[in-house]
C-alpha angles and dihedrals in degrees: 000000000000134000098277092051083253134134100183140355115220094204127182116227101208110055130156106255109000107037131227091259095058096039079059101054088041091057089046089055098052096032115012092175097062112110107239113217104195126208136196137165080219142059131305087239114100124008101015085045089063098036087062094036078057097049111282111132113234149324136246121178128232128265092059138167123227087242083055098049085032084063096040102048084049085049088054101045089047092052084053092057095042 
């Protein structure tokens, strides 16, 4: 577990007042070690491209089901593992 007591982070790229994008490089400040499972109502392509290519996780778009995060979230931890 991080430093936060966290295992992974589902944010949001686009958020009214501090983006997606800064709210990433500030948890990687404070634990760099937190998966980071990034959303968007739109594509992969662009800023979640970069924030992957940077060190976030993965990427599910909205809108999702549960069986779809459910999936995700388990992609991320056992990459973890791997």
């Amino acid at each position: 577990m991080g430093t936060l007591g966290l295992l992974i982070v589902i944010l949001g790229i686009v958020m009214p007042g501090m983006g997606g994008s800064r709210v990433f490089q500030q948890l990687r400040n404070i634990a760099p070690e937190v998966k980071v499972l990034l959303c968007s109502g739109y594509s992969i392509q662009g800023e979640a491209d970069r924030l992957i290519g940077i060190g976030a996780s993965g990427f599910i778009q909205k809108p999702f089901s549960l069986r779809s995060l459910e999936q995700s979230i388990n992609d991320v931890l056992q990459s973890e593992e791997g």
